[in-house]
N, CA, C and O atoms as CSV, one atom per row, in Angstrom:
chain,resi,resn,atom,element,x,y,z
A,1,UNK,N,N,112.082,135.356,63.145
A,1,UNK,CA,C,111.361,135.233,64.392
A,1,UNK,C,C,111.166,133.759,64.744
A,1,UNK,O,O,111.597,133.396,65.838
A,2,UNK,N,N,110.579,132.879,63.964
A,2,UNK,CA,C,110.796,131.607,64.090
A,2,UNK,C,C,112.132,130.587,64.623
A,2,UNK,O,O,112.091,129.548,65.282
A,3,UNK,N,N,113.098,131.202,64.156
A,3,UNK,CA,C,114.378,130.874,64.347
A,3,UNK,C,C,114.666,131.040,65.958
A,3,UNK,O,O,115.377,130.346,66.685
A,4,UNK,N,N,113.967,132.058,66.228
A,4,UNK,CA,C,114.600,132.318,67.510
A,4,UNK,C,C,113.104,131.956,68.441
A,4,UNK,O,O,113.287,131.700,69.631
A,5,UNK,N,N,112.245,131.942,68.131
A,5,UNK,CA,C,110.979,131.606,68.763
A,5,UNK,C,C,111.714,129.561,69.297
A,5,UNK,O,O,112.047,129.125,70.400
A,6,UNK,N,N,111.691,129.050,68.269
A,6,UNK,CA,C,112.810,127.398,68.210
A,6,UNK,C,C,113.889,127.623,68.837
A,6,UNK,O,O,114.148,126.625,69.509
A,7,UNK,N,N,114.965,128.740,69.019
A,7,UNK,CA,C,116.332,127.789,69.362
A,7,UNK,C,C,115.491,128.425,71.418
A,7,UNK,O,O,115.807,127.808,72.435
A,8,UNK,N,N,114.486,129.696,71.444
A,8,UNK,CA,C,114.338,129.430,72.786
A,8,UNK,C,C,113.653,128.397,73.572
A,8,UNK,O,O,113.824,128.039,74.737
A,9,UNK,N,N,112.857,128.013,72.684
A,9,UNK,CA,C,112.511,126.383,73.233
A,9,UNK,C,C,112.882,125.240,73.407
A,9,UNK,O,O,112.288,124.265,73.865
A,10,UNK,N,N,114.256,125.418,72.892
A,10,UNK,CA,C,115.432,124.562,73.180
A,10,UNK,C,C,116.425,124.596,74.275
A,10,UNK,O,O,117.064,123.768,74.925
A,11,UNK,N,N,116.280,126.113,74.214
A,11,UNK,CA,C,117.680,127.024,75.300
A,11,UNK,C,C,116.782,127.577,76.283
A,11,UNK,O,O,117.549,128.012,77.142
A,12,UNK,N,N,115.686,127.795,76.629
A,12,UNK,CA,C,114.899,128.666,77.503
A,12,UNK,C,C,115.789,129.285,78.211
A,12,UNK,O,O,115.466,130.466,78.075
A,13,UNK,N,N,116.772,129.245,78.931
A,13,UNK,CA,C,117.745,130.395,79.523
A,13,UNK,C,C,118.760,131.013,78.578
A,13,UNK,O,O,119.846,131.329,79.065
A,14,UNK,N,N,118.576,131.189,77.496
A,14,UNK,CA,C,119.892,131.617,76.775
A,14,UNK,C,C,119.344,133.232,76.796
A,14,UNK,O,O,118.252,133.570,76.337
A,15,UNK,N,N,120.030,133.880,77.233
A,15,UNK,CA,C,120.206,135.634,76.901
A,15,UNK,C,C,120.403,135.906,75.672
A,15,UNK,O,O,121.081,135.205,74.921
A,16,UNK,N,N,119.713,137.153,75.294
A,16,UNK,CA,C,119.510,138.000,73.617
A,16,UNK,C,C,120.898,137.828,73.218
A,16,UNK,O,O,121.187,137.190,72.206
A,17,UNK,N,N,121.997,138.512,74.167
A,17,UNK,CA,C,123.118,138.485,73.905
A,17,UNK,C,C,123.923,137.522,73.789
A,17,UNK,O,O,125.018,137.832,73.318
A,18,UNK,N,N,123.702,136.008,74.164
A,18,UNK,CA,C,123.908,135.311,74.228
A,18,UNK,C,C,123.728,134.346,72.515
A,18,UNK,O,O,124.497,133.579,71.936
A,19,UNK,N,N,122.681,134.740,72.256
A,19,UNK,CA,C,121.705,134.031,71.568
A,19,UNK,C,C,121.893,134.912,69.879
A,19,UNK,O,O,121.450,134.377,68.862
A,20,UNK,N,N,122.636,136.351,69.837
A,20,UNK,CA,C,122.874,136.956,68.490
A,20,UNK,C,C,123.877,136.499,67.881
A,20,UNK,O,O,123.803,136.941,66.734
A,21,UNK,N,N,125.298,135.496,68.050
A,21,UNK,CA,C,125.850,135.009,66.854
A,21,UNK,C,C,125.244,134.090,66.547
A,21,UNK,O,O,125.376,133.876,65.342
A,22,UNK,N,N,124.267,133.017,67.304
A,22,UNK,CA,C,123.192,132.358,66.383
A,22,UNK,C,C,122.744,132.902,65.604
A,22,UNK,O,O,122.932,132.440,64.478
A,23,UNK,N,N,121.986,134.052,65.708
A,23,UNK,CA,C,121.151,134.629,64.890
A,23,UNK,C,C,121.695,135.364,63.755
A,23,UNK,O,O,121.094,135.701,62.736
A,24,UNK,N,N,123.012,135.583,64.092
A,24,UNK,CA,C,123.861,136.046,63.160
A,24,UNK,C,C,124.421,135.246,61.922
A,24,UNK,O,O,124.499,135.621,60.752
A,25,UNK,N,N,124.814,133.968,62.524
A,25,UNK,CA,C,125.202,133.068,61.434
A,25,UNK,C,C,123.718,132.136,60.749
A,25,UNK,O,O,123.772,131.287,59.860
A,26,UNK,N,N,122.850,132.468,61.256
A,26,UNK,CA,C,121.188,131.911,60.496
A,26,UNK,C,C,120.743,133.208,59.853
A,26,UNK,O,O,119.599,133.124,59.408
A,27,UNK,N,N,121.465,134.663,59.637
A,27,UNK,CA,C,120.733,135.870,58.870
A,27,UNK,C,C,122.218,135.354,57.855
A,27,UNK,O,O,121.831,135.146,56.705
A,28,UNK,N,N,123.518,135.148,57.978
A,28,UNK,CA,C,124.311,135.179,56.901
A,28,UNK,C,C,124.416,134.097,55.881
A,28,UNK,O,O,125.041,134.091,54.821
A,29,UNK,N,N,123.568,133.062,56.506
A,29,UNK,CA,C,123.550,131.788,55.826
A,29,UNK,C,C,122.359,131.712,54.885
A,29,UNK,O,O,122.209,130.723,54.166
A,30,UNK,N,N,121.577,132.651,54.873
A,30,UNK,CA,C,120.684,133.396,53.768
A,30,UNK,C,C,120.432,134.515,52.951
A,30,UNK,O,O,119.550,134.811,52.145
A,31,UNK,N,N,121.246,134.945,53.295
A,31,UNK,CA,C,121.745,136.058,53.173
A,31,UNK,C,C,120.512,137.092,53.532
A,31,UNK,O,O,119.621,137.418,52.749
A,32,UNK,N,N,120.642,137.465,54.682
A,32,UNK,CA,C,119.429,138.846,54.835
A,32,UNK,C,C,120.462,139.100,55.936
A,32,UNK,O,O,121.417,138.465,56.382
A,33,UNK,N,N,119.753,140.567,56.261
A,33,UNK,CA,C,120.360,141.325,57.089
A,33,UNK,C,C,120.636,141.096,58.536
A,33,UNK,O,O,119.703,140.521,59.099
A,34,UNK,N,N,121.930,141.462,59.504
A,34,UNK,CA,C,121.697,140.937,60.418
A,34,UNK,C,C,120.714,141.653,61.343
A,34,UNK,O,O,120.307,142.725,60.895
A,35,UNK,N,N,120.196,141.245,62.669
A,35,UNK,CA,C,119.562,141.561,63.418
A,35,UNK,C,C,120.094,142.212,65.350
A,35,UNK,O,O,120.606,141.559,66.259
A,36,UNK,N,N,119.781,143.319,65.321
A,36,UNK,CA,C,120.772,143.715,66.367
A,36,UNK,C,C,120.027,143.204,67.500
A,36,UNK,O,O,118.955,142.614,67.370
A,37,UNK,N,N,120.754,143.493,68.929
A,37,UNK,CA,C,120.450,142.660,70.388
A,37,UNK,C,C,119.017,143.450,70.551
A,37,UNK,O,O,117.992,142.769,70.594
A,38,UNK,N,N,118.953,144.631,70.626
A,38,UNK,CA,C,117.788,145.356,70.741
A,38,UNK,C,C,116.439,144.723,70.051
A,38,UNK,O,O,115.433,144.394,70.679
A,39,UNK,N,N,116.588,144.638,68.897
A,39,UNK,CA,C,115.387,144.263,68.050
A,39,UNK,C,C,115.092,142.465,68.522
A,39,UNK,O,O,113.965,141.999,68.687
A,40,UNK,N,N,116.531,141.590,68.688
A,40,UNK,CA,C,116.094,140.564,69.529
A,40,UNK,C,C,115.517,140.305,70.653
A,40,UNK,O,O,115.106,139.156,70.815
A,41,UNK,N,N,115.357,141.171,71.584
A,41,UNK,CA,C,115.023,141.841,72.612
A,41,UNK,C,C,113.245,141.606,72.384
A,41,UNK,O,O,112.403,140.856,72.879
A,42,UNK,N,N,113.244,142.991,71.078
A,42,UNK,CA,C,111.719,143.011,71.464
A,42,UNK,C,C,111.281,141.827,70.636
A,42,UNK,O,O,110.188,141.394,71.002
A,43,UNK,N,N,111.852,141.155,69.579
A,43,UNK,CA,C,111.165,139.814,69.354
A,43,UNK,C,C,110.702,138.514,70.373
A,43,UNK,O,O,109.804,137.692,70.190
A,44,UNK,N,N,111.847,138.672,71.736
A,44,UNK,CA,C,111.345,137.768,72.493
A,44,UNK,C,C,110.422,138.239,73.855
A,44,UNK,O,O,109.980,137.581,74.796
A,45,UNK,N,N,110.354,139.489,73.559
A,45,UNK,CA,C,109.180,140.202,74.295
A,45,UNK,C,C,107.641,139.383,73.458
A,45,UNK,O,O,106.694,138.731,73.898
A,46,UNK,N,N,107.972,139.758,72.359
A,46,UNK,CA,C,106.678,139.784,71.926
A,46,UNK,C,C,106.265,138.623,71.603
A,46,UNK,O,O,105.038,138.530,71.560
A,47,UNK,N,N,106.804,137.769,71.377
A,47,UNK,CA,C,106.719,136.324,71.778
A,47,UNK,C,C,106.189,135.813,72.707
A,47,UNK,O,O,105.326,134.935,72.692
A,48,UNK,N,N,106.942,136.618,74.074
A,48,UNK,CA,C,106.370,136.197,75.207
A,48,UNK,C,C,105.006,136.825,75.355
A,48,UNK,O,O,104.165,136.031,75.777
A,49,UNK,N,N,104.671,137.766,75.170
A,49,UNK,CA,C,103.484,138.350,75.143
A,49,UNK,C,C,102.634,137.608,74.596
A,49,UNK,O,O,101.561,137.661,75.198
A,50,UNK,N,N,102.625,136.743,73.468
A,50,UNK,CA,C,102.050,136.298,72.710
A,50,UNK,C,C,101.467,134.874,73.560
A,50,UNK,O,O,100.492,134.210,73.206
A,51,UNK,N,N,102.365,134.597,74.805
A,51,UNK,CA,C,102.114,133.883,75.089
A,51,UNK,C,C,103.149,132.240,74.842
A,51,UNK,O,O,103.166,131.236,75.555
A,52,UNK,N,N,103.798,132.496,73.743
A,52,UNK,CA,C,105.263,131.180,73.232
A,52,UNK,C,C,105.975,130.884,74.450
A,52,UNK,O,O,105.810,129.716,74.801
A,53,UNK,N,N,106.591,131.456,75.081
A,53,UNK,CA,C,106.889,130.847,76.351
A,53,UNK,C,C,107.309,132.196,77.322
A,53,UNK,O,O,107.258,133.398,77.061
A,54,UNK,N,N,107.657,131.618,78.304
A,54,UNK,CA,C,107.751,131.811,79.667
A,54,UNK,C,C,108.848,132.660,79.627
A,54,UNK,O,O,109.763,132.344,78.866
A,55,UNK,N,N,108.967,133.879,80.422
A,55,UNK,CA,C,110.672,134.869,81.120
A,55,UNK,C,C,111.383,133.757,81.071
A,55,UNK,O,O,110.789,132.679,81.067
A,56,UNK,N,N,112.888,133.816,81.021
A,56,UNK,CA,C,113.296,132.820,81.941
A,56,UNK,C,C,113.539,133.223,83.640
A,56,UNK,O,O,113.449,134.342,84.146
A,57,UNK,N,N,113.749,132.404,84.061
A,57,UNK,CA,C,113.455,132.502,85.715
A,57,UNK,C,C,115.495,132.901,86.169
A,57,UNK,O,O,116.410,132.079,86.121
A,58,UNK,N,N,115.570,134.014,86.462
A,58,UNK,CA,C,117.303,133.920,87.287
A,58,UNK,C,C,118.050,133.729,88.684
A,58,UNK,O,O,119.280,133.740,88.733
């Protein structure tokens, strides 16, 4: 969650889909499991909910 909470405060417009072979090659480079678009989805929901940042604007 962190990982991706950081690369969107870097990328603020990057799409889930956009944004899962990042997340893909930062789950294989530790080896844990990968993480599908869906579940990235609601991580940057809930993020945003949380208040971390902003929709992006299209």
């Amino acid at each position: 969650m962190e990982f991706i909470l950081e690369f969107r405060k870097k990328c603020p417009q990057i799409a889930k889909e956009e944004l899962k072979p990042f997340v893909n090659r930062f789950c294989e480079k530790r080896g844990i499991r990968k993480v599908s678009k869906l579940r990235i989805g609601k991580i940057i929901r809930y993020l945003k909910d949380k208040g971390e940042f902003e929709w992006r604007q299209e």
